[in-house]
TORSE-783770 format. One line per 3 residues: number of its first residue (from 1); their letters; for each residue x, y, z of N, C-alpha, C. Coordinates in Angstrom, 1 decimal. Layout:
N
NUM = A = X:Y:Z:X:Y:Z:X:Y:Z ~ ...
% end
This chain:
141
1 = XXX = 6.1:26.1:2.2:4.7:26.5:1.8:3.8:25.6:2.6 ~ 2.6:26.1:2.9:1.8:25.5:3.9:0.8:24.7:3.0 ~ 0.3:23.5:3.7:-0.6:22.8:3.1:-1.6:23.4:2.2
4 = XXX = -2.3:24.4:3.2:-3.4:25.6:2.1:-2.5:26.2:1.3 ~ -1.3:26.8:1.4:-0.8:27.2:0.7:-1.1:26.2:-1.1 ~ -0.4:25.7:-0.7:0.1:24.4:-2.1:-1.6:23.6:-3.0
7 = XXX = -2.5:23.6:-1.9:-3.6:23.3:-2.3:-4.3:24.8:-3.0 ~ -4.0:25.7:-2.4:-4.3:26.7:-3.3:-3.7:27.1:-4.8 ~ -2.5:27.0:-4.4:-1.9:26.9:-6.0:-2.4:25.8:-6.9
10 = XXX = -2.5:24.5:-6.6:-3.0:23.5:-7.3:-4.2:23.7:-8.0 ~ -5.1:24.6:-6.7:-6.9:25.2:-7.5:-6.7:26.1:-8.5 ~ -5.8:26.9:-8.3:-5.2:28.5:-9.7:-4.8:27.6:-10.5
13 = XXX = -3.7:26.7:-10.6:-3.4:25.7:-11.7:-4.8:25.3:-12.6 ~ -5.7:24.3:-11.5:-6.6:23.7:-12.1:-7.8:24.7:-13.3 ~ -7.6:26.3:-12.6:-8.8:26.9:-12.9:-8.5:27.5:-14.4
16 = XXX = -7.1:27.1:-14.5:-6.7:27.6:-16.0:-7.2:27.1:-17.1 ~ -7.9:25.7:-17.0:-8.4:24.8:-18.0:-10.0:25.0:-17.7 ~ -10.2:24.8:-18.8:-11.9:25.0:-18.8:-12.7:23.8:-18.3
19 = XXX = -12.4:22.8:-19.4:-12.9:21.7:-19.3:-12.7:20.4:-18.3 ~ -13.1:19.7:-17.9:-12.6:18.4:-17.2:-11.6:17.9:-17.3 ~ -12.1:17.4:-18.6:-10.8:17.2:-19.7:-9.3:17.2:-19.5
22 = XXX = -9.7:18.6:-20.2:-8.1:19.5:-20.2:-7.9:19.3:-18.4 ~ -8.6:19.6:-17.4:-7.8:19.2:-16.5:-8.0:18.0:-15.8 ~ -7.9:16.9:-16.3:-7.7:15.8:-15.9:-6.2:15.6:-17.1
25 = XXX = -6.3:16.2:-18.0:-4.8:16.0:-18.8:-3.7:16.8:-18.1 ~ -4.0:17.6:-17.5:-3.2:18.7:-16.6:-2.3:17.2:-15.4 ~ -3.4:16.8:-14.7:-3.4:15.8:-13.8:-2.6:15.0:-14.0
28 = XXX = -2.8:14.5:-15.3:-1.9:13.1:-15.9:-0.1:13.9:-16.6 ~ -0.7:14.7:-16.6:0.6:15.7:-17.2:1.7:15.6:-15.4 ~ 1.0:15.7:-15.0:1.6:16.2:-13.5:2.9:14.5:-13.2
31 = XXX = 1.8:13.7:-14.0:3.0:12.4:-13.6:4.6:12.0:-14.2 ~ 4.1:13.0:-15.1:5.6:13.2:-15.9:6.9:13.2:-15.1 ~ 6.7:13.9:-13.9:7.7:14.0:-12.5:7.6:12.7:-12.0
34 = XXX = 7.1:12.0:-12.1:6.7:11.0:-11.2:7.7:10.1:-10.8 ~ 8.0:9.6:-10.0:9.2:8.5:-9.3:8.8:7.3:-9.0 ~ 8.9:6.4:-9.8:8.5:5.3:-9.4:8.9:4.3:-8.4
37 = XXX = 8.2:3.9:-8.0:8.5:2.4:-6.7:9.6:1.6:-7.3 ~ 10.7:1.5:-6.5:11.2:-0.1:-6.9:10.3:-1.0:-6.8 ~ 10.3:-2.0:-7.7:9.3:-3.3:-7.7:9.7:-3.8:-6.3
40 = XXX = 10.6:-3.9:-5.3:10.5:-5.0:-4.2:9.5:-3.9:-3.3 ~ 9.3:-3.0:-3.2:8.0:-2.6:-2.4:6.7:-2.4:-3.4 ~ 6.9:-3.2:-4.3:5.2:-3.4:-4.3:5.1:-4.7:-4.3
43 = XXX = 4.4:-4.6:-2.9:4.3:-6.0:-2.6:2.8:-5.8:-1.7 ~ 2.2:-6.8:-1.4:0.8:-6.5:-0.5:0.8:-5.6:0.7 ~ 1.9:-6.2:1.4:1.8:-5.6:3.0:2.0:-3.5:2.5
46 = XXX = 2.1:-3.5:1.3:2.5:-1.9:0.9:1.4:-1.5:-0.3 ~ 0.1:-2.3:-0.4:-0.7:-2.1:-1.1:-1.5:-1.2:-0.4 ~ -2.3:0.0:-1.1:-3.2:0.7:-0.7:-5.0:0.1:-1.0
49 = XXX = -5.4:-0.6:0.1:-6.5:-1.3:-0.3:-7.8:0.2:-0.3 ~ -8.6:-0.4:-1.4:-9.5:0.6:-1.8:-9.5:1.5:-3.1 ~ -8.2:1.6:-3.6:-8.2:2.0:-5.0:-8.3:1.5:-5.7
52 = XXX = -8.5:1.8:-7.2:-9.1:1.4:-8.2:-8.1:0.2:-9.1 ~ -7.5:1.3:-9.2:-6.0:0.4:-9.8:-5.2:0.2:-8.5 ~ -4.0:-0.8:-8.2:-3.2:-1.2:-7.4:-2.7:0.3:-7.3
55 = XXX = -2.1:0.7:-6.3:-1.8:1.4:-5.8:-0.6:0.5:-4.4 ~ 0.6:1.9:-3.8:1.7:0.7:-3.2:2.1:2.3:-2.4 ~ 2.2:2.1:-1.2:2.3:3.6:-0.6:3.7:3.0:0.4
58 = XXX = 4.9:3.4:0.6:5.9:3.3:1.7:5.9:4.8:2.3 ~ 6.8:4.7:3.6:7.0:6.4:4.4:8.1:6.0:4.9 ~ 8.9:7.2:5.4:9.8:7.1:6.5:9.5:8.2:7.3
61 = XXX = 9.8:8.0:8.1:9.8:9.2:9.3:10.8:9.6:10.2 ~ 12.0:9.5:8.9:13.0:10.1:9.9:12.8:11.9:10.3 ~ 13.5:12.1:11.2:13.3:13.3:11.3:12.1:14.0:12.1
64 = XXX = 11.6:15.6:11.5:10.5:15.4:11.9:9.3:15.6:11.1 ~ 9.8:15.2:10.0:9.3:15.4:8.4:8.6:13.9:7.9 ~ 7.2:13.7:7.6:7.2:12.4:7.3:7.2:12.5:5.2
67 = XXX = 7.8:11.2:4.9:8.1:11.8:3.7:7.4:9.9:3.0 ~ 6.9:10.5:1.9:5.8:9.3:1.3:6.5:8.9:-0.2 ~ 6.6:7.3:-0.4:6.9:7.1:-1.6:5.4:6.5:-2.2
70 = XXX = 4.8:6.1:-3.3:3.8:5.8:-4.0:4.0:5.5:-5.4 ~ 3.2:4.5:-5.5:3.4:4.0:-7.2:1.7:3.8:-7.7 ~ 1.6:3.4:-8.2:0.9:3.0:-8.9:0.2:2.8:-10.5
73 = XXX = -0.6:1.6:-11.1:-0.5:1.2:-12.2:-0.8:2.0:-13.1 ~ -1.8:2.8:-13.4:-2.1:3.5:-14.4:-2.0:5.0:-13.9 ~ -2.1:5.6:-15.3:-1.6:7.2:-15.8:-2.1:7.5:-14.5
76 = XXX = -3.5:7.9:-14.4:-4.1:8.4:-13.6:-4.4:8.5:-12.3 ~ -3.5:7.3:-11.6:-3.5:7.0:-10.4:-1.9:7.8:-10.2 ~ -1.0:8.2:-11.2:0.3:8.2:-11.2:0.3:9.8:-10.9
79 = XXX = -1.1:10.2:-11.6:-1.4:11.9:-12.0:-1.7:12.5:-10.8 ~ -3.0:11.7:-10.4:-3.4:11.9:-8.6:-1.9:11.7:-7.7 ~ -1.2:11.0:-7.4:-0.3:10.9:-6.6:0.9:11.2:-6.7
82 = XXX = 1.0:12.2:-7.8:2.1:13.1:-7.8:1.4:14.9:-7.4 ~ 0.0:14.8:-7.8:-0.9:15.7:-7.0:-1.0:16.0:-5.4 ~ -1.3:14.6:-4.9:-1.2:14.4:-3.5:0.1:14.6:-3.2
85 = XXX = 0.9:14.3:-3.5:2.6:14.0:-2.7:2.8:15.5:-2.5 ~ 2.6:16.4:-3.7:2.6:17.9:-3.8:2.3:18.2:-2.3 ~ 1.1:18.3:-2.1:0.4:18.3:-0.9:0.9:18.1:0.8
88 = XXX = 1.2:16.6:0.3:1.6:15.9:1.8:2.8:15.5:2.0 ~ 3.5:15.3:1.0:5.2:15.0:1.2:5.8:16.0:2.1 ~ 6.4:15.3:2.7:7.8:16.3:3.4:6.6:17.2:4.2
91 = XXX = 5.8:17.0:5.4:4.4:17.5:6.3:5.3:16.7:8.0 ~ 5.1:17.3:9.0:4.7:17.0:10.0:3.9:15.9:10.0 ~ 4.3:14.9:10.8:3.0:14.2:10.9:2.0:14.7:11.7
94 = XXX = 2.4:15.6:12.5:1.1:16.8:13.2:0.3:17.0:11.6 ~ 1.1:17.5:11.4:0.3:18.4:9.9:-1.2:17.7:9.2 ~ -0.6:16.4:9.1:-0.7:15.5:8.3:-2.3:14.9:9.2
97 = XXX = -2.2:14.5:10.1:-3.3:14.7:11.4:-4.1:15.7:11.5 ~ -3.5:16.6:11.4:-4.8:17.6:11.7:-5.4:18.4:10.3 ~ -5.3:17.8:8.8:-5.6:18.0:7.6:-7.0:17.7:8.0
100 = XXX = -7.6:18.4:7.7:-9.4:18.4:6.7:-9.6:18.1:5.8 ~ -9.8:17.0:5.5:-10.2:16.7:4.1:-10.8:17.4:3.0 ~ -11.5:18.2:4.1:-12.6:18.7:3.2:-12.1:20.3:2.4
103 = XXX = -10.6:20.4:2.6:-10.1:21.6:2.4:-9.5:21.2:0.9 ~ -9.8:20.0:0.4:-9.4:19.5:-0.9:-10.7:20.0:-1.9 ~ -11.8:20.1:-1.4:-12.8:20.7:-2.1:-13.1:21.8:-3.2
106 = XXX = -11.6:22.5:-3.2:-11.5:23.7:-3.3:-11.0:22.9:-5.0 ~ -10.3:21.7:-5.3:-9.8:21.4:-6.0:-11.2:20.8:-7.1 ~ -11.9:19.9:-6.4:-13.0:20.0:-7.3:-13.2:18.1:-7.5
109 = XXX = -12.2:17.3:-7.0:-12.2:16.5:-7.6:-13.1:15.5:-7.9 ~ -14.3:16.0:-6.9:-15.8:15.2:-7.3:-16.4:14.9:-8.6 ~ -15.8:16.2:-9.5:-16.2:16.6:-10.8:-15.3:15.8:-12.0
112 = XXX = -14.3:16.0:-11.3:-13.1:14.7:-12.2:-13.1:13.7:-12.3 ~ -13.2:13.2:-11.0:-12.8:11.6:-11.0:-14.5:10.9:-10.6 ~ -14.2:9.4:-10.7:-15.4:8.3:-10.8:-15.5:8.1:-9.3
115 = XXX = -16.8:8.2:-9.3:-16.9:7.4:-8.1:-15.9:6.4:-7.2 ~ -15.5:5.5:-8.1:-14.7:4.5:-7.6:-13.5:4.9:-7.4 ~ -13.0:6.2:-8.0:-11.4:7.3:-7.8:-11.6:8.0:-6.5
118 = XXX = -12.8:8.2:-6.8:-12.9:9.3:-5.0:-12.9:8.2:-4.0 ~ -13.2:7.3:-3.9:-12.5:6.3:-3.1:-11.8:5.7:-2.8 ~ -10.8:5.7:-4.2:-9.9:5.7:-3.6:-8.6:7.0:-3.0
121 = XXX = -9.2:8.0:-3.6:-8.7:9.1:-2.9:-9.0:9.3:-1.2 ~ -9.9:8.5:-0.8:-10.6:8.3:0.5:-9.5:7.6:1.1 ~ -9.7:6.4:0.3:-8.5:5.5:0.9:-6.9:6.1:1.3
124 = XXX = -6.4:6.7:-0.2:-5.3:7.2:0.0:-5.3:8.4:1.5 ~ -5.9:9.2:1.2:-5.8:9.8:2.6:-5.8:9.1:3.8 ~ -6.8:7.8:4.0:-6.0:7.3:5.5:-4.9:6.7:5.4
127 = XXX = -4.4:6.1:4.7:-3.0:5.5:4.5:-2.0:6.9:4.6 ~ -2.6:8.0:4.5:-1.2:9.0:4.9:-1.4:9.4:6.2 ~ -2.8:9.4:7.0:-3.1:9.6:8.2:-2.4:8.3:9.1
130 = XXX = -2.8:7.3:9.0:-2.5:6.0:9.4:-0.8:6.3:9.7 ~ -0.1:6.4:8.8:1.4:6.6:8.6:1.9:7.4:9.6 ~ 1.1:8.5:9.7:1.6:9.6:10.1:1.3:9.2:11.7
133 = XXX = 0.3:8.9:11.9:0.1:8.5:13.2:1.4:7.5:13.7 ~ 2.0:6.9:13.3:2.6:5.7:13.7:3.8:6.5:13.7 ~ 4.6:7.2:13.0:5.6:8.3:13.0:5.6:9.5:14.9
136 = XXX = 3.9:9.9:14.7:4.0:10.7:15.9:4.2:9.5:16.6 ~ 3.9:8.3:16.8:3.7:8.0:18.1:5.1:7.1:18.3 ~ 6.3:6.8:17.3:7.4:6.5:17.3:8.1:7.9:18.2
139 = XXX = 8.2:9.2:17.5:8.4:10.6:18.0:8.3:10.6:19.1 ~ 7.2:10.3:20.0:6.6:10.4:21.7:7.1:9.6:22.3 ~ 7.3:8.4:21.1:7.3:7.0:22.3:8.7:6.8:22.7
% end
């Protein structure tokens, strides 16, 4: 399924609930799946600077698939990043590079999250761009 693809389903998900609320519990519901970090990668050099709560991002790029682990401390950071992984896990790092941010819009999450969340949703997205970059350029190099 393609990136629009998956972000479209995620908007039909979201549009089931009326309220914020209810889907921001949708969100937090989503962490239920969630995989946690071994504690020896949360460590700084794997911290995501800019989020609210600590946040801890690893990748590999074997293949030609770049594929993302993530942790972090609370519900909600756990809700968002089982949301995102949906999204960008297992992407080209092409893919991943030539994302629009602004094609997340459709999701709404200006309306959900705090100021200080959408930034760090800012953040999180270059740490998947950043990643992916280093992936293409291992690939080429």
């Amino acid at each position: 399924m393609s990136i629009i693809n998956t972000i479209n389903e995620l908007q039909e998900d979201l549009e089931l609930f009326e309220t914020p609320n209810e889907k921001l519990d949708f969100i937090m519901d989503m962490a239920k799946n969630f995989v946690p970090l071994e504690d020896e990668h949360k460590i700084d050099a794997n911290l995501i600077n800019g989020c609210s709560s600590r946040a801890w991002m690893i990748f590999d790029c074997s293949g030609d698939k770049i594929h993302y682990r993530v942790d972090g401390e609370s519900l909600m950071a756990k809700g968002m990043i089982t949301v995102l992984l949906k999204i960008f896990d297992n992407r080209t790092p092409k893919e991943i590079l030539d994302f629009d941010p602004q094609l997340l819009n459709g999701l709404h999450f200006e309306k959900l999250l705090s100021p200080v969340r959408l930034q760090g949703l800012d953040a999180f997205l270059k740490y998947l761009k950043s990643y992916a970059k280093i992936c293409l350029e291992k690939k080429d190099g």
